[in-house]
FIKOLZA-1660 file (N, C-alpha, C; in steps of 0.1 Angstrom, whole numbers, plus 5000, padded with zeros to 4 digits):
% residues 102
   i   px   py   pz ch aa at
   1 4755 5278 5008  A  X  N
   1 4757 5272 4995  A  X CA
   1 4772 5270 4993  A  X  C
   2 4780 5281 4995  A  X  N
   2 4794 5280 4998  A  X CA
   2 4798 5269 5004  A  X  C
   3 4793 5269 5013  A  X  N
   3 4799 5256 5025  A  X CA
   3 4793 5246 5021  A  X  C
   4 4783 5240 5013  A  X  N
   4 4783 5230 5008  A  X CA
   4 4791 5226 4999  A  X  C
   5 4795 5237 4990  A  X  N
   5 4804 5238 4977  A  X CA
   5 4820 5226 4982  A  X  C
   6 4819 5235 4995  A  X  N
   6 4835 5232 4999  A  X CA
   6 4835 5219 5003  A  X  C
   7 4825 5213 5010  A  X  N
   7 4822 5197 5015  A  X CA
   7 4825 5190 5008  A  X  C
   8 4820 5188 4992  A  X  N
   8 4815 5182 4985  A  X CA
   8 4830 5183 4978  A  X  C
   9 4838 5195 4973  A  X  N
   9 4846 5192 4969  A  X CA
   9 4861 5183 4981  A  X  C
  10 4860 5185 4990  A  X  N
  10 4870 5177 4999  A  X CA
  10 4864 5157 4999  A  X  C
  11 4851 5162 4999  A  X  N
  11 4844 5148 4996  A  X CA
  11 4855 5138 4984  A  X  C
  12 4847 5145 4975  A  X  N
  12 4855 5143 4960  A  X CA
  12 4867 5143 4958  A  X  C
  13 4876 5151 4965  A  X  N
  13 4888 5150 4959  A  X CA
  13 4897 5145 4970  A  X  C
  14 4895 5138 4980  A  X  N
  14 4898 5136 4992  A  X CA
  14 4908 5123 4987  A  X  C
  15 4917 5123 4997  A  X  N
  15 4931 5106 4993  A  X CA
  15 4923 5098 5006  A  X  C
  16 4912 5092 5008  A  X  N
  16 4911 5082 5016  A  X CA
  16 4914 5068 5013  A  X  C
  17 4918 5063 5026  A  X  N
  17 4929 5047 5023  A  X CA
  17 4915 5042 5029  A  X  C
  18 4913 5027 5022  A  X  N
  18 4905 5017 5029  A  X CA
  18 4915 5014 5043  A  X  C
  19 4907 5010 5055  A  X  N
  19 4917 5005 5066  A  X CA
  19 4911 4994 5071  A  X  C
  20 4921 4984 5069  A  X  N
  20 4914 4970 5073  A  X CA
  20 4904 4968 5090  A  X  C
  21 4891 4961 5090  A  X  N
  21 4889 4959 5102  A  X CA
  21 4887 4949 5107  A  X  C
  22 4897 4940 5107  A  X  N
  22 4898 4932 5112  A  X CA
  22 4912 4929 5123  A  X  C
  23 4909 4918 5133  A  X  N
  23 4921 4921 5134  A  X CA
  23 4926 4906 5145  A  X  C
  24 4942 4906 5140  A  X  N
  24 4944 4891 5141  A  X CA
  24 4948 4885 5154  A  X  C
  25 4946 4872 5152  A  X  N
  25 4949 4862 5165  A  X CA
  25 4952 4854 5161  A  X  C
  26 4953 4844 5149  A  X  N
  26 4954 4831 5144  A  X CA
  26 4968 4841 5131  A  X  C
  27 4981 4834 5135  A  X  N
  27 4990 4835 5124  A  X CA
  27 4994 4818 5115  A  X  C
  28 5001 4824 5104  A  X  N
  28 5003 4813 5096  A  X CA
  28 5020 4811 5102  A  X  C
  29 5021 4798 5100  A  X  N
  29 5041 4795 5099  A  X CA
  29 5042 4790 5094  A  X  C
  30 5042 4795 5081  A  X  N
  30 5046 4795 5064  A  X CA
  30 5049 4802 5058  A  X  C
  31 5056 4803 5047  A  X  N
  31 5064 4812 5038  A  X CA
  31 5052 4810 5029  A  X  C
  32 5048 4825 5019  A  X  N
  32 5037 4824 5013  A  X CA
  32 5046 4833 4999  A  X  C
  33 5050 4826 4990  A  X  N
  33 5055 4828 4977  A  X CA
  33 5050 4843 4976  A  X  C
  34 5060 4853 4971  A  X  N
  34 5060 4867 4963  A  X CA
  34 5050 4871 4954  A  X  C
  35 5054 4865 4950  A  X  N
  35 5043 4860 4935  A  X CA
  35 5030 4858 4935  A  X  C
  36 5027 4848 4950  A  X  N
  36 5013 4846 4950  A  X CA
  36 5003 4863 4958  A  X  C
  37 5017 4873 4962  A  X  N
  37 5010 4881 4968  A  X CA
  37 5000 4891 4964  A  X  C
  38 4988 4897 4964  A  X  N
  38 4979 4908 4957  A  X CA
  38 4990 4919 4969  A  X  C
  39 4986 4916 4980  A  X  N
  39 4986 4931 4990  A  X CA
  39 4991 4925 5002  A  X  C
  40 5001 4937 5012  A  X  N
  40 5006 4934 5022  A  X CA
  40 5001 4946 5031  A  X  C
  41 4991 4945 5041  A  X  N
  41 4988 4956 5050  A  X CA
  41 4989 4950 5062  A  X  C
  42 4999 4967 5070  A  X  N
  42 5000 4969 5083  A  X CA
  42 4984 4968 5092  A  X  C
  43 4983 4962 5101  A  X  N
  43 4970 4963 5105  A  X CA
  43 4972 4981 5116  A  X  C
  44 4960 4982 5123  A  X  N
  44 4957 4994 5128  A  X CA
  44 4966 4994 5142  A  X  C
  45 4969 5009 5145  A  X  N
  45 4982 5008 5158  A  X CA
  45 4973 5004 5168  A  X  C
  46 4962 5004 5168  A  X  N
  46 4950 5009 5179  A  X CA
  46 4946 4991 5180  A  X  C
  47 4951 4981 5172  A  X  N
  47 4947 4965 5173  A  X CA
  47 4953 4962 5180  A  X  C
  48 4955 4952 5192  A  X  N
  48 4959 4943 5205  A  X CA
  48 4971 4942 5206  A  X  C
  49 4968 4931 5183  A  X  N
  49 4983 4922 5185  A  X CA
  49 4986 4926 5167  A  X  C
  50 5001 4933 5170  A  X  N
  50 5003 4938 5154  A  X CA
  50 5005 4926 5145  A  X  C
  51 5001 4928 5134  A  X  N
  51 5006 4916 5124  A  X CA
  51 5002 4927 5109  A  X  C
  52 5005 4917 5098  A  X  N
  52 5002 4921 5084  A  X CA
  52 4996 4913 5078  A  X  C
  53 4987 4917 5072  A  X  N
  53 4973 4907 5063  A  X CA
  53 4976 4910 5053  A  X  C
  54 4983 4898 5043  A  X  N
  54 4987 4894 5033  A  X CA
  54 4971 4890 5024  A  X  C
  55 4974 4894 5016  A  X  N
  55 4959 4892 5007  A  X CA
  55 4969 4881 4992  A  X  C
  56 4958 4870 4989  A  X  N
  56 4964 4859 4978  A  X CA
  56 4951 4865 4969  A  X  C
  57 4951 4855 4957  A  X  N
  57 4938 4856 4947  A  X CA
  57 4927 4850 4959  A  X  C
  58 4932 4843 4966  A  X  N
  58 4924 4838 4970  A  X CA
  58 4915 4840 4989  A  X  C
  59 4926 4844 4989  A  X  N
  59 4920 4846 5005  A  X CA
  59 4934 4857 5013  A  X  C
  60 4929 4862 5023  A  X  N
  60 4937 4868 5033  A  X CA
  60 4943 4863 5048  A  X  C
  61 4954 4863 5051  A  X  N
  61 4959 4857 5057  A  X CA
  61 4969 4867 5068  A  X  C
  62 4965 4865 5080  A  X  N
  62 4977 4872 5091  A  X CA
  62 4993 4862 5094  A  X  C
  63 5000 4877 5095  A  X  N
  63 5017 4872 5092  A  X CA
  63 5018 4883 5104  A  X  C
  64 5026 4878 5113  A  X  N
  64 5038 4886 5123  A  X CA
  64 5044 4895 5118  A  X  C
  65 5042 4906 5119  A  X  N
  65 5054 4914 5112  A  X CA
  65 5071 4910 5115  A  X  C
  66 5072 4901 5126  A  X  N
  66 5083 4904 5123  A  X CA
  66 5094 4891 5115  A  X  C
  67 5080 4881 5109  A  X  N
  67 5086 4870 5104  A  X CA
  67 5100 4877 5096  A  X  C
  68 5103 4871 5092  A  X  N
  68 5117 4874 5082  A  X CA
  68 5115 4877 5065  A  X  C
  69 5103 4865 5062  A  X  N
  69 5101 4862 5048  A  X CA
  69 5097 4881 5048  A  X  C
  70 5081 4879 5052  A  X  N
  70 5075 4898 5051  A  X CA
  70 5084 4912 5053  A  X  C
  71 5092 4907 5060  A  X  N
  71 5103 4917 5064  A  X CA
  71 5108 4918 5045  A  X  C
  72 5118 4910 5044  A  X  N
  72 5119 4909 5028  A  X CA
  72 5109 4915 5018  A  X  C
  73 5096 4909 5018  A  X  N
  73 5088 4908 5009  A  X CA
  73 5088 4926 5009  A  X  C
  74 5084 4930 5020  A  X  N
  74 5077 4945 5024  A  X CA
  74 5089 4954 5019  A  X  C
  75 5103 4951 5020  A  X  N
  75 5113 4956 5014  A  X CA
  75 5116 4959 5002  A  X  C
  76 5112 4950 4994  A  X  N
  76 5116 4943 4981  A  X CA
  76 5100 4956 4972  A  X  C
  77 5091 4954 4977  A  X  N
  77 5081 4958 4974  A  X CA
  77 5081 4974 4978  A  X  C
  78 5085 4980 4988  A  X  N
  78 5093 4995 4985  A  X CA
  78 5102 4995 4978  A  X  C
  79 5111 4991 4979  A  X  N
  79 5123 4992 4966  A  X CA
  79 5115 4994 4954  A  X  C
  80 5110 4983 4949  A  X  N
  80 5101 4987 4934  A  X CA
  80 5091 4999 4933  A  X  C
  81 5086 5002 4949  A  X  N
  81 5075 5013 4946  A  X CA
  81 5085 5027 4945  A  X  C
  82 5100 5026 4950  A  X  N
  82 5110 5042 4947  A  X CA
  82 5112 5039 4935  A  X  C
  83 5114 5026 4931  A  X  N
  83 5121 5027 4910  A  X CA
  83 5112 5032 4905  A  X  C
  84 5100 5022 4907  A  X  N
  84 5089 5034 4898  A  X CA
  84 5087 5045 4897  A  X  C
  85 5085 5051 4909  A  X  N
  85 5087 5067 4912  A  X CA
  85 5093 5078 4903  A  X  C
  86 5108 5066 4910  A  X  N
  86 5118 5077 4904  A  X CA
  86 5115 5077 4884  A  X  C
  87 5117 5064 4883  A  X  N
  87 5113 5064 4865  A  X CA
  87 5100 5073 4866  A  X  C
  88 5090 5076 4870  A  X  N
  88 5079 5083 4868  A  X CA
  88 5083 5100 4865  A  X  C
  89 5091 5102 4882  A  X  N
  89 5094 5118 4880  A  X CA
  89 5104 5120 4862  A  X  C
  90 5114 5111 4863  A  X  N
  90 5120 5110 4849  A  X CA
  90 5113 5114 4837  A  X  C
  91 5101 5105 4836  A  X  N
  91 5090 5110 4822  A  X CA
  91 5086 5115 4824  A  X  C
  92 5078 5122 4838  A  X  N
  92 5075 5138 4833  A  X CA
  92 5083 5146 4832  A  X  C
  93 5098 5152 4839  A  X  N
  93 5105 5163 4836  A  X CA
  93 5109 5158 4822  A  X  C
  94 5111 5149 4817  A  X  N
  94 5113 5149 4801  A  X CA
  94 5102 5151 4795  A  X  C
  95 5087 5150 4799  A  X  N
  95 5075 5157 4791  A  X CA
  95 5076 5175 4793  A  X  C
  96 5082 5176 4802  A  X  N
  96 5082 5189 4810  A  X CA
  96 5091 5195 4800  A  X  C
  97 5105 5189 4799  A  X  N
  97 5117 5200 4789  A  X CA
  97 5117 5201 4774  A  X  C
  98 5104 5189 4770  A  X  N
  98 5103 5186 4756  A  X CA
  98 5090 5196 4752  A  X  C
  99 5086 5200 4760  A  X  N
  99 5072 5210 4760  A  X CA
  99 5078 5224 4756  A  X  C
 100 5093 5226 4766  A  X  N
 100 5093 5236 4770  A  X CA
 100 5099 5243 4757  A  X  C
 101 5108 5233 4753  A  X  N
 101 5115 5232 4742  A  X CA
 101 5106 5237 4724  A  X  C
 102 5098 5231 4725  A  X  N
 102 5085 5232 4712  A  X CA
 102 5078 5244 4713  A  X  C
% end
């Protein structure tokens, strides 16, 4: 019963990433607006020919990783995911010193 207990909670609590299965042969040679992007995923190391499947509202699309635009985009898009971060750690140790404080 124990060891079911334990399954069930790694089950549950587990960080599993979706991982794309597909994998590409047909690229675009086009620049595909920031703006229009939902998602940028590295495909799997274990696929042929590397590329990144750009997801729109509308459809998904394979990019070279090493076009120039994605190079940018993929940049730009870390950059924003450390500011958030960092602003994030900021409001909690301010939830954290205003707790400690009261």
């Amino acid at each position: 019963m124990r060891s079911l207990m334990c399954v069930l909670f790694v089950v549950l609590f587990s960080d599993a990433y979706a991982v794309p299965v597909w994998c590409c042969f047909d690229f675009v040679d086009f620049d595909i607006p920031a703006k229009k992007i939902v998602s940028a995923v590295k495909t799997h190391s274990h696929y042929p020919v590397p590329a990144i499947v750009v997801t729109t509202p509308r459809t998904e699309i394979c990019v070279k990783p090493d076009e120039a635009w994605i190079k940018k985009y993929n940049g730009e898009a870390a950059l924003e995911m450390k500011k958030k971060t960092i602003q994030m750690h900021k409001i909690i140790l301010l939830l954290l010193y205003t707790s400690v404080l009261s």
